[in-house]
Structures are given as C-alpha cells and as structure tokens.
KEZARO-712565 format. One record per residue: residue number from 1; residue in three letters; y, z, x of N, C-alpha, C in turn. Coordinates in steps of 0.001 Angstrom, whole numbers, plus 500000, padded with zeros to 6 digits. Atoms other than C-alpha are relative to their C-alpha. Last residue first. Example, Ala and Ser with C-alpha at 12.3 -4.5 7.8 and 13.67 -1.06 7.14 Angstrom:
{num: 2 | residu: ser | nyy: 498810 | nzz: 499940 | nxx: 499180 | cayy: 498940 | cazz: 507140 | caxx: 513670 | cyy: 501090 | czz: 500730 | cxx: 499230} .
{num: 1 | residu: ala | nyy: 498810 | nzz: 500000 | nxx: 500890 | cayy: 495500 | cazz: 507800 | caxx: 512300 | cyy: 501200 | czz: 500000 | cxx: 500900} .
# end
This chain:
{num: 50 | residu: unk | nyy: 500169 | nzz: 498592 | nxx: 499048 | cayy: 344758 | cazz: 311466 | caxx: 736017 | cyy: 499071 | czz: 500798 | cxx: 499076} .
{num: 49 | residu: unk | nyy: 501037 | nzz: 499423 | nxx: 499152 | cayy: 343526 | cazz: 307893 | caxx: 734759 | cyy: 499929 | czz: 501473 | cxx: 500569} .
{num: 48 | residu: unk | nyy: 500918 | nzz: 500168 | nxx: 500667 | cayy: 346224 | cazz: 307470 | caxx: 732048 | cyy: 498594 | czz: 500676 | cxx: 500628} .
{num: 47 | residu: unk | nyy: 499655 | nzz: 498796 | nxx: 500537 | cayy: 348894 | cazz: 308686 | caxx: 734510 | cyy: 499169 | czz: 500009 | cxx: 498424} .
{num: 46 | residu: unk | nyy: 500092 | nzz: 498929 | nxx: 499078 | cayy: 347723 | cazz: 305512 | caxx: 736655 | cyy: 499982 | czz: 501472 | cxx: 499319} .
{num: 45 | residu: unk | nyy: 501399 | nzz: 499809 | nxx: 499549 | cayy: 347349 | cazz: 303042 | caxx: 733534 | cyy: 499554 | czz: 500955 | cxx: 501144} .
{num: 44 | residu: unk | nyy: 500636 | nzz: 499570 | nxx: 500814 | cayy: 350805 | cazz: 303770 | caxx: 732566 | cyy: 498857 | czz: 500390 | cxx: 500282} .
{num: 43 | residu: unk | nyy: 499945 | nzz: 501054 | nxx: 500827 | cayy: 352265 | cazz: 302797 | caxx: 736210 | cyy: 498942 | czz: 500964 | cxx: 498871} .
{num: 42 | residu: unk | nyy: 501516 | nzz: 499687 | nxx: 499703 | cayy: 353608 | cazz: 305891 | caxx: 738766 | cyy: 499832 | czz: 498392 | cxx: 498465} .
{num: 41 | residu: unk | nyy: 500309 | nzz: 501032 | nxx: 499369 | cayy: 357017 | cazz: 306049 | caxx: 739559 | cyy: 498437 | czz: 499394 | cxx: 500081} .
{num: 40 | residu: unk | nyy: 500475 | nzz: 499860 | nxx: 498650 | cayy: 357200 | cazz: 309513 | caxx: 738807 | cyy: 499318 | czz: 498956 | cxx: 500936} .
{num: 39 | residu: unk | nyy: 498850 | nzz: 499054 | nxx: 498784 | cayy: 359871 | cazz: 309305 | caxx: 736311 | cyy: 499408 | czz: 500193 | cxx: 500933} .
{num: 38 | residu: unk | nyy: 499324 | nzz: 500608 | nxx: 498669 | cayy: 358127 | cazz: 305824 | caxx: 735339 | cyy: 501018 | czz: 501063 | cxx: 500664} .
{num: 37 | residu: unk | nyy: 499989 | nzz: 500413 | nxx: 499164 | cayy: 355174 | cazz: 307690 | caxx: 734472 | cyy: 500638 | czz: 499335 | cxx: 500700} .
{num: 36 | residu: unk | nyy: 500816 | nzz: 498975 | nxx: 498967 | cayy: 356377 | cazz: 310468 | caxx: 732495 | cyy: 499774 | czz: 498660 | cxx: 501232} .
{num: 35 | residu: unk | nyy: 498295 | nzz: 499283 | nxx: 499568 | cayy: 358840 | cazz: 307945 | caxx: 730450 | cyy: 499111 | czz: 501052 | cxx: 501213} .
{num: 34 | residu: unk | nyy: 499360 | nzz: 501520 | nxx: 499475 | cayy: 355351 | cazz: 305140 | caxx: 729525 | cyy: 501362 | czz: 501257 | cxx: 500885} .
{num: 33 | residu: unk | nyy: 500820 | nzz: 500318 | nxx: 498535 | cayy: 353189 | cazz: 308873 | caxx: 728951 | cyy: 500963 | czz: 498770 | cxx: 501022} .
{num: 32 | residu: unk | nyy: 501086 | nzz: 500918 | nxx: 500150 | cayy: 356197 | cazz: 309501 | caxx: 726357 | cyy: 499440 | czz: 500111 | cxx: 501591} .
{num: 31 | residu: unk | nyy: 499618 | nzz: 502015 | nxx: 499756 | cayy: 358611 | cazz: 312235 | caxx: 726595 | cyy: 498678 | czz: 499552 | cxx: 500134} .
{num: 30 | residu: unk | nyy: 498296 | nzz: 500387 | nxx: 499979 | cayy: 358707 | cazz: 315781 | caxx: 725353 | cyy: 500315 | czz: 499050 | cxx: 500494} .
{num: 29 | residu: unk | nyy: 499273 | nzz: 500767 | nxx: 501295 | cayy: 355323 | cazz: 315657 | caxx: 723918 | cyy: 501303 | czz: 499657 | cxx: 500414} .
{num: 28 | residu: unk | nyy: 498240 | nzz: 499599 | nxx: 500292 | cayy: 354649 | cazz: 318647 | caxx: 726084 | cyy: 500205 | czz: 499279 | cxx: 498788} .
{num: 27 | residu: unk | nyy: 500604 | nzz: 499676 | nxx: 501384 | cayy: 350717 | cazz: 317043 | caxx: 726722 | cyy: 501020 | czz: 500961 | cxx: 499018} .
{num: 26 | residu: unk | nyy: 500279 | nzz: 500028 | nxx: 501013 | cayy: 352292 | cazz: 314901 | caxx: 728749 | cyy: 499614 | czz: 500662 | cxx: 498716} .
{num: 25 | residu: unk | nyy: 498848 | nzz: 500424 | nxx: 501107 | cayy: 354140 | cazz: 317061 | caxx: 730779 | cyy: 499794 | czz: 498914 | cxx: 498929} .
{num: 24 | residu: unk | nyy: 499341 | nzz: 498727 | nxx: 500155 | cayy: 350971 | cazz: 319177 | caxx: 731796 | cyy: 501379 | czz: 499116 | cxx: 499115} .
{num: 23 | residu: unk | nyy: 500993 | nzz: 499907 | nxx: 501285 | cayy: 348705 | cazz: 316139 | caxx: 732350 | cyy: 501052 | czz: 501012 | cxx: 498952} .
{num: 22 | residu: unk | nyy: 499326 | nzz: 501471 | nxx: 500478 | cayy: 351908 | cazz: 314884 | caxx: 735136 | cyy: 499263 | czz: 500259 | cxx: 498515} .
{num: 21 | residu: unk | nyy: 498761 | nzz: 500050 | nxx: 500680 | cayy: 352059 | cazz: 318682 | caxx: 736018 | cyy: 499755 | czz: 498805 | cxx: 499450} .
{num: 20 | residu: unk | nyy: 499416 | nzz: 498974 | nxx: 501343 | cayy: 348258 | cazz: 319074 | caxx: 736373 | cyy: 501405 | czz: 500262 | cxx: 499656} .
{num: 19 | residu: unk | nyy: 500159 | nzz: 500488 | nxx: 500786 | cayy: 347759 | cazz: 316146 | caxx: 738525 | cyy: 500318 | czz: 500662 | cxx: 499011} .
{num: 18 | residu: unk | nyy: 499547 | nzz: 501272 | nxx: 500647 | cayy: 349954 | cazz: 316930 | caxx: 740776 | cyy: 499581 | czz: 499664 | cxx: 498849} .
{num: 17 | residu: unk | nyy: 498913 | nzz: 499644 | nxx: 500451 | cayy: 348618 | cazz: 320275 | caxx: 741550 | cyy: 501294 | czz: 499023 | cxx: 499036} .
{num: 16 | residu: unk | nyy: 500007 | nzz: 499132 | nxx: 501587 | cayy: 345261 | cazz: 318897 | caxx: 741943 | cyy: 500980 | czz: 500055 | cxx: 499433} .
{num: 15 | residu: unk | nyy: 500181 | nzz: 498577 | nxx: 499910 | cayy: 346791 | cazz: 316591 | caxx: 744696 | cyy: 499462 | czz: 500375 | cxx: 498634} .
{num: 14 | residu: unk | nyy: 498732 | nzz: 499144 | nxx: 500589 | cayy: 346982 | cazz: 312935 | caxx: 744045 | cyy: 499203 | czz: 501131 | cxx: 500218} .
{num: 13 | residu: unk | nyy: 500330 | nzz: 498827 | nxx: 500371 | cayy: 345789 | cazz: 309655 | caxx: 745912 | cyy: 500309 | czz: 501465 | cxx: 499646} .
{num: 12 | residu: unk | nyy: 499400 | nzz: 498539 | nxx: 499877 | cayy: 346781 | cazz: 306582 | caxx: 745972 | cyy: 498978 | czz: 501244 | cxx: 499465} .
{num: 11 | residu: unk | nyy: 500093 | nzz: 499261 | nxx: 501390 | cayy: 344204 | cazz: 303308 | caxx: 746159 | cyy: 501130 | czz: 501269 | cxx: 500151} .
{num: 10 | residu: unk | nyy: 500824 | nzz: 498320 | nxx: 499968 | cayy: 345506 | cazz: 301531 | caxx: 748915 | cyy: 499997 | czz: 500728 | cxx: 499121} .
{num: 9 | residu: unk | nyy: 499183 | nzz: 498601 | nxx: 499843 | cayy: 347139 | cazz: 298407 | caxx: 747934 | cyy: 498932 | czz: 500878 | cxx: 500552} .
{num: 8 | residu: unk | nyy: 499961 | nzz: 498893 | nxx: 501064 | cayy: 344942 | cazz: 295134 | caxx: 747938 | cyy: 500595 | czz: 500968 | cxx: 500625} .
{num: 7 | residu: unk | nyy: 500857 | nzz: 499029 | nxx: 499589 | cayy: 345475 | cazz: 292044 | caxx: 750303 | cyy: 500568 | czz: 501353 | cxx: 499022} .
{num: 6 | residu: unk | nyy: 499621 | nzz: 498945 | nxx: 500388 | cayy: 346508 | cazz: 288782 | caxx: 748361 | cyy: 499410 | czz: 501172 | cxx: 501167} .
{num: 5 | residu: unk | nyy: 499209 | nzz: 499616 | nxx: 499315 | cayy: 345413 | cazz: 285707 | caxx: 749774 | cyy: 500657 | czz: 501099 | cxx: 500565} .
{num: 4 | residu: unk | nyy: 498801 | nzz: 500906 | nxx: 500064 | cayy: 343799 | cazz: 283976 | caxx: 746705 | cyy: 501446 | czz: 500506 | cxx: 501311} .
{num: 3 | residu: unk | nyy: 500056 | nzz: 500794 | nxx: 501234 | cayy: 341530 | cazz: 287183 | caxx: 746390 | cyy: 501173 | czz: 499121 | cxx: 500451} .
{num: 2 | residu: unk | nyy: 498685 | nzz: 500348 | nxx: 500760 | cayy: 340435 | cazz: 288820 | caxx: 749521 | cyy: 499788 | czz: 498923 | cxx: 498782} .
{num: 1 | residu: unk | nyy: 499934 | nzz: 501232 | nxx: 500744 | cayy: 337046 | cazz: 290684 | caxx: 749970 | cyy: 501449 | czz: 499721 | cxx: 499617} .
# end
C-alpha cells in the first residue's frame, strides 16, 4: 500500500548484541536516550523500541 507516493523504508533490523549495548548505555545515565540515539544514528522512537 502506498501513501501519497511515498514508498516505505525497510524496517531495520538489530542483532541481540546491539541491542544490549544501546539498552546497556542507556541505562549508564551517561548520556540521554536523544545523545545514544543520534551517536548511533538511530531516531528516539527506535532506541525506545529496542
């Protein structure tokens, strides 16, 4: 299904290992979820969902 033209991304997908550093340096404290996800290029709502 397109919307207005658009064609959708491909969902990404992340290794275990991945996910448990990005959960891992949040739960540090030593920088915000917003500073975690743009060091890995990733959007809030992504490093929300891991």
């Amino acid at each position: 299904m397109e919307t207005m033209g658009k064609k959708r991304r491909p969902r990404p997908s992340f290794t275990p290992g991945f996910k448990a550093e990005i959960v891992e340096l949040c739960r540090r404290g030593e920088r915000s979820v917003g500073q975690v996800a743009k060091d890995f290029e990733l959007t809030e709502t992504t490093v929300g969902a891991v």
